[in-house]
C-alpha positions in Angstrom: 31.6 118.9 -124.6 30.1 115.8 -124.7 31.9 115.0 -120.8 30.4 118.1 -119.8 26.8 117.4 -120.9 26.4 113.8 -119.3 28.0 115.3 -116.1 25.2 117.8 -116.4 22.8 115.0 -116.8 24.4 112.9 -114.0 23.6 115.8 -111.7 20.1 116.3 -112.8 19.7 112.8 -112.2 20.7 112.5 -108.1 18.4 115.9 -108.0 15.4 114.5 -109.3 16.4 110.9 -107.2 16.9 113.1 -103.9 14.0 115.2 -104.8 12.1 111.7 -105.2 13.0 110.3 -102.0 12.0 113.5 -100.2 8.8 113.6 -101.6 8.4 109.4 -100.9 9.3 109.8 -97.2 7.0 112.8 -96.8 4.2 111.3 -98.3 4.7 108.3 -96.2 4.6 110.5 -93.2 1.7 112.5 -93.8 -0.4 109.0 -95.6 1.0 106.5 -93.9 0.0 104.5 -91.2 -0.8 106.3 -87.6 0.9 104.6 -84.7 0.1 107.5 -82.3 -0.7 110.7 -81.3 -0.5 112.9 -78.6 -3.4 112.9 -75.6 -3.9 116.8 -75.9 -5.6 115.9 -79.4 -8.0 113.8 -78.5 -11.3 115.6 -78.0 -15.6 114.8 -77.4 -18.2 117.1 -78.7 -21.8 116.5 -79.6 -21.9 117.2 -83.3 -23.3 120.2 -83.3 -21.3 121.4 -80.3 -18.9 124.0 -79.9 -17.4 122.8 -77.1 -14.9 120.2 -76.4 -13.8 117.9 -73.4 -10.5 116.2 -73.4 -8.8 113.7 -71.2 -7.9 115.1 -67.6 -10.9 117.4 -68.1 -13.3 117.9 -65.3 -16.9 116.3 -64.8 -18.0 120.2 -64.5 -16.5 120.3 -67.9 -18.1 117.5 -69.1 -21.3 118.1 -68.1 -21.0 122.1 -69.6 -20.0 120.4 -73.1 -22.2 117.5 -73.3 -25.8 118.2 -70.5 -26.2 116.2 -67.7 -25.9 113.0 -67.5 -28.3 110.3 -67.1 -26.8 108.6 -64.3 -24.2 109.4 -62.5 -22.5 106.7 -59.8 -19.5 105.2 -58.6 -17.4 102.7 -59.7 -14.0 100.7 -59.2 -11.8 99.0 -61.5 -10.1 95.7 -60.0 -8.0 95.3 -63.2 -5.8 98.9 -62.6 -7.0 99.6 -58.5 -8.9 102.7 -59.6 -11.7 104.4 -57.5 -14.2 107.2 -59.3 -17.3 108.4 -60.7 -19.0 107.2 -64.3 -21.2 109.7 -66.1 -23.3 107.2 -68.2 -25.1 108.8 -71.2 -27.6 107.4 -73.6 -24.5 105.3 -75.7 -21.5 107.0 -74.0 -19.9 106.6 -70.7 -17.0 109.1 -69.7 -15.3 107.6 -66.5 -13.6 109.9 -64.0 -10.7 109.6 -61.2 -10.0 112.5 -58.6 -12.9 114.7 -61.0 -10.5 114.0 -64.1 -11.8 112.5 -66.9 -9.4 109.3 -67.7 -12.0 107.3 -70.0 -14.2 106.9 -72.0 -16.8 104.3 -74.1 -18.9 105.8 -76.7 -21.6 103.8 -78.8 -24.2 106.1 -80.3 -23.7 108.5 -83.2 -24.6 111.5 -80.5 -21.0 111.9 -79.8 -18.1 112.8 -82.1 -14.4 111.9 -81.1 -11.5 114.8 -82.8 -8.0 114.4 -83.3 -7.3 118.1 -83.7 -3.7 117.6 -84.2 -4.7 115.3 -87.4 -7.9 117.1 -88.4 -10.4 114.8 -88.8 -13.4 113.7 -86.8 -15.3 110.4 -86.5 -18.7 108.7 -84.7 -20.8 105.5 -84.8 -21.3 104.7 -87.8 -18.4 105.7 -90.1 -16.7 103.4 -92.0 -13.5 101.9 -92.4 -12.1 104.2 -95.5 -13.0 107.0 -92.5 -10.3 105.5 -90.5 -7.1 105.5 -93.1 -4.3 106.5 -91.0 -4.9 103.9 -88.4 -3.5 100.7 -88.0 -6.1 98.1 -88.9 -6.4 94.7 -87.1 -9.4 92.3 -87.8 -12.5 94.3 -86.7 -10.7 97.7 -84.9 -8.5 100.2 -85.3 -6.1 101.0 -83.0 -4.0 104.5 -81.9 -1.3 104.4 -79.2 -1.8 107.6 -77.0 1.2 109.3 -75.7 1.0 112.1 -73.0 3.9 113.7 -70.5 3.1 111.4 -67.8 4.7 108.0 -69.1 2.9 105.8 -65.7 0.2 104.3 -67.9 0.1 103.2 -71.8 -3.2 104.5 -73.4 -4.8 103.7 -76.5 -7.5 104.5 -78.9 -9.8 102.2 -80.3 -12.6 102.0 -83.0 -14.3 98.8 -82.7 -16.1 97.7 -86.5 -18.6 95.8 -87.3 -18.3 93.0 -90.0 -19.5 95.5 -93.3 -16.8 97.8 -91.4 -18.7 100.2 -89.9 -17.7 101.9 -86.4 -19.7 100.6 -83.9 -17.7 102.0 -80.8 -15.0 104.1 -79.9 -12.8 103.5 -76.2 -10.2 105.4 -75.0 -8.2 103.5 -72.3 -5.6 103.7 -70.4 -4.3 100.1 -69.3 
């Protein structure tokens, strides 16, 4: 009888370890650091917008989300050979190749950047403990982008000031 008890026990024992380790490697997945996400969940909206623009979106679509712009002009990038059009905003600028939106620079609290497939939304101004599933390096946190079309790595970027508040969000591809 004895035998038959601590066998009992000994299998109760690997459940609760397996049921342990599940719960360990879940959590670490769902709390744990964010290396990346996909490009189709990264969107802009003013905060009070119901409307979002993502990358690859139009400047029509821009421009139907956000208002018009306060300049719009032309500009070239030496550093990847690229030829298009910046929308520049009061503390955002959304750059665009072939009418598809490819980047962006925001710097004023007028403008909120979603990761819908994560569920959480940030702007100028939040702070660090805002950011916690993103990898933290010195004064910015990064998030490798990943999309179908592999020709270009992207990333993410909060920049933070020294008291570790957001003081701009890029979205690059470089």
């Amino acid at each position: 009888m004895k035998k038959h008890a601590t066998k009992k026990l000994g299998i109760w024992a690997l459940a609760v370890l397996v049921v342990l380790a599940v719960v360990f490697i879940g959590a670490k997945t769902v709390f744990g650091t964010k290396d990346s996400i996909n490009v189709a969940d990264v969107e802009i909206k003013l905060p009070a917008g119901k409307t979002a623009v993502k990358i690859g979106s139009t400047q029509t679509a821009l421009i139907n989300a956000l208002g018009q712009p306060k300049q719009i002009s032309d500009y070239s990038s030496q550093a990847s050979y690229k030829q298009g059009t910046v929308l520049n905003y009061n503390g955002a600028k959304f750059y665009f190749v072939h009418n598809k939106l490819t980047n962006f620079e925001i710097t004023s609290h007028k403008f909120k950047v979603d990761l819908s497939g994560n569920r959480y939304t940030t702007s100028i101004g939040n702070t660090r403990s805002d950011l916690p599933h993103l990898r933290i390096q010195d004064n910015a946190a990064f998030l490798d982008v990943k999309s179908d079309d592999a020709t270009a790595d992207q990333y993410l970027e909060y920049d933070m000031s020294d008291n570790g508040k957001v003081t701009k969000i890029l979205y690059n591809d470089y």
